[in-house]
N, C-alpha and C positions, 0 to 999 in steps of 0.2 A: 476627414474625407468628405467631398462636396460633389456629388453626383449631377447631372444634369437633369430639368426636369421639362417637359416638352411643354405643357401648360403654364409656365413662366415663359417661355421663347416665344411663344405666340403673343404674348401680351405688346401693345402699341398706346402709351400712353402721350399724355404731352408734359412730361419732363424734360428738364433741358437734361440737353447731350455737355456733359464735361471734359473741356480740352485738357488732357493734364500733362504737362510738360516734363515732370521729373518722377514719372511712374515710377520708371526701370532706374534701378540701383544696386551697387553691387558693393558693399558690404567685405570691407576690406579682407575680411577672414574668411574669404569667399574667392578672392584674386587667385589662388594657385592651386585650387582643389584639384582643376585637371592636369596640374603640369607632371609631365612624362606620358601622359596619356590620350589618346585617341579619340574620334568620334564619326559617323559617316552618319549621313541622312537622306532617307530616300521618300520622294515629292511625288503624292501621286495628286493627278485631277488637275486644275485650275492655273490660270498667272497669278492671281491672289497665293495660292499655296507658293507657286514658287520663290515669292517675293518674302512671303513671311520665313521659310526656309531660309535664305538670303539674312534674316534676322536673326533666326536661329543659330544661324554659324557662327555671327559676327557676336552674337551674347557669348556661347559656348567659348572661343577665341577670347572673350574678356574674362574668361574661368580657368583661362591658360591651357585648355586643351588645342591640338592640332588636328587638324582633317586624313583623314585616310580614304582614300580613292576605294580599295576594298572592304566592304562589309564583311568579310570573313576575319578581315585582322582585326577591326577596330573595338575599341575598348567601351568604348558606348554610342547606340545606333537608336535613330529615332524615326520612326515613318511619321509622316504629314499626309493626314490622310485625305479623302475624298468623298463626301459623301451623293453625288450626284445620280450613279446609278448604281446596279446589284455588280456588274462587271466589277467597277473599283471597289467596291464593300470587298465581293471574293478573291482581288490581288490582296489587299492588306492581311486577309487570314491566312492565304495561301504563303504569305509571306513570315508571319505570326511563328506560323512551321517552321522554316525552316530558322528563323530565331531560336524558337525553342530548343530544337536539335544545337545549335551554336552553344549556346548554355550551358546545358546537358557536359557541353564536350570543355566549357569554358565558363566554370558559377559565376566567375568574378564580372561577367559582361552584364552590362547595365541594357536594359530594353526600354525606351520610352514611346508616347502615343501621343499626337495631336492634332488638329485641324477639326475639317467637319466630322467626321464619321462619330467623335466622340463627344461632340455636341448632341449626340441622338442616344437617349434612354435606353434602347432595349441595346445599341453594342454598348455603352459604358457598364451593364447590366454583367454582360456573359463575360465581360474583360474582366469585368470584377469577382465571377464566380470560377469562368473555365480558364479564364491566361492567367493563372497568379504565380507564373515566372517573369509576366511584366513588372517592371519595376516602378514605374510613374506615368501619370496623363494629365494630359492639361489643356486647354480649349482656346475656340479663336480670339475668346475675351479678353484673355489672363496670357498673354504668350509672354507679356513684360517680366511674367514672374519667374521664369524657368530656372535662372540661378536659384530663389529662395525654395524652390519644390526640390530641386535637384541635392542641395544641402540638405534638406530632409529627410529627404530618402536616404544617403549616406549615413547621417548620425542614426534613423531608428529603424535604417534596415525591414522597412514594409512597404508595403503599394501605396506610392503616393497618388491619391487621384481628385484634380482642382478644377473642377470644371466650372465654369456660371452660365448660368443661364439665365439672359438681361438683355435689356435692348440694347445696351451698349453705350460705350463713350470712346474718346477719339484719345491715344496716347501715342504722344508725339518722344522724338529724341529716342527712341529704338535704335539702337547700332543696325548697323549695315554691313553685310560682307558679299561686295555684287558679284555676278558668276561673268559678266563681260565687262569689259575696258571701253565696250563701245558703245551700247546702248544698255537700257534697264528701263524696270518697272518704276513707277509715280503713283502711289497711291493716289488719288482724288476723292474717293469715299469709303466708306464699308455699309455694308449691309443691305437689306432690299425690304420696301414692302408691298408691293406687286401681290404676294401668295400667288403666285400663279400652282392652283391646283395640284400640278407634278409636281411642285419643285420645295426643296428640304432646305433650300440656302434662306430664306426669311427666318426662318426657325433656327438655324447654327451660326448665322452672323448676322444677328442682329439687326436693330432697326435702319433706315435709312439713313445716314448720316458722312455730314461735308466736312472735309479737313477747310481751313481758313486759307483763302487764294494768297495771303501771304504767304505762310508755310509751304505752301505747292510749289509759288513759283521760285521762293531761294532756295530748294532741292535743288529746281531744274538747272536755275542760274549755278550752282554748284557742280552741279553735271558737268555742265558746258563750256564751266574753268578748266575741269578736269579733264577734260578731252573727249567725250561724250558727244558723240554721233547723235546719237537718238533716245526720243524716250515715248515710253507709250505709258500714258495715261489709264491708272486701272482704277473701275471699279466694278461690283454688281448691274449698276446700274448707269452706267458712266451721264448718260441723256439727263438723268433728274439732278445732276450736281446743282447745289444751291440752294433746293428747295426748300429746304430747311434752315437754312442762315435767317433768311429774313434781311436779305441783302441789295434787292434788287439786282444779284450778280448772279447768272448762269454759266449752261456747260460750254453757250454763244461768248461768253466772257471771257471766261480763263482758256477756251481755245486758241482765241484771241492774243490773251494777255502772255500765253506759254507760246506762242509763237513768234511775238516780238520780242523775246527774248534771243532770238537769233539763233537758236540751236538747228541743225541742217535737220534733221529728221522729226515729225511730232505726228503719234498715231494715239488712239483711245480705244479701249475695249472693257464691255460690250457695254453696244446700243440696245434698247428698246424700243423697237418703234413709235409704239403709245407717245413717250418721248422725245421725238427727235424733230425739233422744229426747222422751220424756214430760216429763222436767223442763225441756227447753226450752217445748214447748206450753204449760207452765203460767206461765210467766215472760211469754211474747209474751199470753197473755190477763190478764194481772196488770197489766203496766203501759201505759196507754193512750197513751204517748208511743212503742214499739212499736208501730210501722205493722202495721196487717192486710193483709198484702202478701208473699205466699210464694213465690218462684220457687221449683217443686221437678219440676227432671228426670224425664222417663220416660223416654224414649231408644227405650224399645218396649212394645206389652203381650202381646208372646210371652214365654212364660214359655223356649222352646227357646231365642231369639234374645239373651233380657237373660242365659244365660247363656252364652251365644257373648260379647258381647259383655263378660263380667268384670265386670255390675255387684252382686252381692253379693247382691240382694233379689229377689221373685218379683213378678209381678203382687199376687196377693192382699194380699201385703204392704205392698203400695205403697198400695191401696187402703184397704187398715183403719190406714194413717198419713194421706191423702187424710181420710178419713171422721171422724178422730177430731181433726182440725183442725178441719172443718168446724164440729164440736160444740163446740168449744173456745172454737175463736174464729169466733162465727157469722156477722161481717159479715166476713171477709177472701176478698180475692180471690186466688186459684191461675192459676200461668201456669205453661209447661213447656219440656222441649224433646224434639221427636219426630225419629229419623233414620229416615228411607224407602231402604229398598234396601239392607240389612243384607247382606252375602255370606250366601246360602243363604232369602234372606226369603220364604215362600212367601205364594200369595194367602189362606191359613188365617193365617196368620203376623200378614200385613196388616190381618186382619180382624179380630183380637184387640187387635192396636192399635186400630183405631176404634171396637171394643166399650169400653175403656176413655177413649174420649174421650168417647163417649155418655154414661160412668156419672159424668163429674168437669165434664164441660161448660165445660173451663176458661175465664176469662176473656181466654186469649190464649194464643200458643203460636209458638218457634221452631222453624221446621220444616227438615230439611235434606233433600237425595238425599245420600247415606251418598259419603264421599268417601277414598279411602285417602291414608293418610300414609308415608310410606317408614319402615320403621323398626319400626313397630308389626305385632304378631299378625294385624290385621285384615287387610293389608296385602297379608298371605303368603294369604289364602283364599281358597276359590277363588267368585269375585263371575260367577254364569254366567246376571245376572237383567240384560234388555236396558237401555237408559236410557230408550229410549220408555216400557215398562212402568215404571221407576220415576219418570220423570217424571208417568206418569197418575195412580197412588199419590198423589205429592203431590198434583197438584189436586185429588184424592178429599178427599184428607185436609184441605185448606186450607181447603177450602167447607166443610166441620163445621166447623173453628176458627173462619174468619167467622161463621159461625149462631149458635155460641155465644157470641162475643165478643158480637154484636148484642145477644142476650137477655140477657146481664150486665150489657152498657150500660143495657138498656132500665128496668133497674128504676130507673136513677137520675132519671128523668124527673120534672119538680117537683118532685124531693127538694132543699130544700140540706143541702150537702156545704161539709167542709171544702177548701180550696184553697191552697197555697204558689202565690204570683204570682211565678215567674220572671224574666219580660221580656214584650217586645212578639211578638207570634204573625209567625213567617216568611210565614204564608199568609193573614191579614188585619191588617193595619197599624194598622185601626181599633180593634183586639184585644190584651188581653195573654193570657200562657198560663201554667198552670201544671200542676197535678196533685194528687191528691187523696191522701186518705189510702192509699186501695189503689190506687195507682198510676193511676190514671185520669186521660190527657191532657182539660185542660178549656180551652176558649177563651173569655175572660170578658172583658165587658164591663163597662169599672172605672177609675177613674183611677189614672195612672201612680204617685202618689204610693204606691197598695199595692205594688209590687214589691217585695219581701224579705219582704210580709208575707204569713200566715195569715188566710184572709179568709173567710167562710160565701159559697158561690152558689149560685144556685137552677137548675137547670139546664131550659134549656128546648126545647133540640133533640140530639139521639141520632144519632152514625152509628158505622159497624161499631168503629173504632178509636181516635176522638175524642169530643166532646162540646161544646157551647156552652151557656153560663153568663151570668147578671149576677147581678155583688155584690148579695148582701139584706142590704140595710139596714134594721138594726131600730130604729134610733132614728126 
């Protein structure tokens, strides 16, 4: 049993990072453990979780189980967890519950735990004391291992729990089992080392580190044999790709280089501003198969509080890189993400944040109440701002997000716009949905036959966070 330990996760050394190609292996007596049997897995938090999910299936699949759309039938169920704020910590216990009761009702049901949440000491702690109807855990280091944890837990029938806790290394040849035919995720790095004060993800995934722009780019070129629309480039840190190579190759590079590989759509998340240079702006306005589509964090627009919280840049700063997008690339939309209730956030504090929401109008924005993580700076400070007060914050703040998301929408009206048709729309059946170039949820009116495809719609009704569309036919 190998618990995680948070005093090893902080550590940043100058070791080299090991690419290792033939990590994952599966162990012939291993091929049909799961045949006749089930598995369902539920993703909470991040595109990194849902990606590694994605790998998840496709190892399980090489164990010869099958997927089960219901968690109540399935034979073995695995949350991927979240550790970013308290919200997601309390869905996975809340969830934990109603596992248990499944058990209860069903011994033979296997329960497994992964991702961030179980990179952090004090829940691998209580998993190990208060859930021990869990049957296995394993961390974002070691996901390669999950056949060999999963065999172990079968033959000696006790909690298996493998957690590392290390800077990390890059393990390539992970099977795949994508969740669309059209686009997916591309990993480009894992890890961060930022610390920014708030944040848990330096600590659960490890150090900064670059997958090699070969590797990246014959995914992509595979993709776009395959029939693959689009791919978005993931990582923590998407901006510092490279740094670490020792390459003279950046995120100005393989943007670049994933784009003349000809695939119609190429997006990247998330930016850090600290990061995001001029020669990338000039790249994302160069090639028009780079989506005009920028997630780029604020976190706050006190200049006092962005440097409480370790993020490297000032207001001003954030604004004349804001601004010089804008120019760059003139039709791209800006979404963000804003945390309310900073430890020490005054209402001057607060009110410089929504000065800079006024001046960027984003077209969207994730908004959080500031949530501590054990472990981090933030953590330790002293938070003496009520929760009523930082809940009114947010609603202040959400109604400008709505206002502005509205008037973003609003210009698309009788515009057509380009559209990737996904599937058929969860909330009208008569509908497919898809999304636009700068990320704009659209609901169109079209035969099913356009799914996978790139399609022009005209749009003809606007609301705060969607849109409805029909295919224009020009013929």
């Amino acid at each position: 049993m190998l618990l995680p330990n948070l005093n090893e996760a902080k550590k940043r050394t100058k070791s080299k990072v090991e690419i290792i190609e033939n990590g994952y292996q599966v162990p012939e007596h291993l091929k049909h453990i799961g045949k006749g049997k089930t598995y369902h897995i539920k993703t909470y938090g991040c595109q990194m979780n849902e990606h590694d999910s994605e790998n998840i299936k496709a190892m399980l699949e090489d164990l010869d189980f099958s997927l089960e759309e219901e968690m109540e039938k399935a034979d073995l169920v695995i949350l991927n967890t979240c550790a970013i704020c308290e919200n997601a910590h309390n869905k996975v216990f809340g969830m934990l519950g109603r596992l248990k009761h499944l058990k209860e009702e069903r011994p033979s049901l296997l329960i497994g735990l992964c991702g961030c949440m179980m990179q952090e000491e004090s829940v691998a702690e209580e998993i190990k004391k208060k859930n021990k109807y869990v049957d296995f855990v394993f961390g974002t280091h070691n996901l390669h291992q999950l056949p060999q944890i999963l065999d172990r837990r079968l033959r000696e029938k006790e909690l298996q729990m493998e957690v590392w806790s290390k800077e990390g290394d890059i393990y390539e040849n992970i099977p795949v089992k994508r969740d669309s035919k059209y686009k997916d995720w591309v990993n480009i790095m894992y890890g961060c080392d930022k610390f920014c004060t708030y944040c848990i993800v330096p600590y659960t995934r490890g150090k900064q580190r670059s997958r090699l722009p070969e590797h990246i780019l014959k995914e992509v070129e595979e993709l776009k044999k395959d029939g693959y629309q689009e791919v978005t480039l993931l990582g923590q840190n998407v901006n510092a790709y490279g740094k670490d190579l020792n390459q003279n190759y950046g995120m100005e590079h393989l943007l670049e280089d994933v784009a003349k590989t000809g695939i119609s759509r190429v997006r990247f998340v998330t930016s850090h501003p600290w990061d995001f240079t001029d020669q990338m702006i000039d790249v994302i306005a160069k090639y028009p198969n780079i989506m005009p589509y920028i997630h780029l964090p604020l976190q706050s627009g006190s200049n006092r509080i962005l440097k409480l919280m370790g993020r490297r840049y000032t207001k001003e700063e954030y604004l004349a890189l804001y601004h010089k997008l804008k120019e760059k690339v003139p039709n791209c939309s800006i979404t963000t993400d804003i945390i309310v209730g900073f430890p020490g956030e005054t209402e001057e504090d607060f009110k410089e944040t929504l000065d800079v929401v006024d001046q960027c109008a984003y077209d969207g924005a994730y908004t959080f109440i500031f949530s501590p993580r054990v472990g981090t700076p933030a953590a330790k400070m002293k938070d003496d701002i009520s929760l009523e007060e930082k809940e009114e914050r947010l609603q202040r703040l959400n109604q400008k997000i709505n206002e502005y998301s509205n008037q973003a929408n609003q210009k698309y009206l009788h515009k057509v716009v380009p559209v990737l048709l996904e599937g058929v729309s969860e909330k009208k059946e008569d509908m497919l949905f898809g999304y636009t170039d700068t990320m704009k949820l659209v609901n169109v009116k079209a035969d099913k036959k356009y799914i996978g495809s790139i399609i022009p719609v005209k749009i003809a009704d606007i609301k705060t966070w969607s849109m409805d569309g029909e295919y224009e036919n020009s013929n």
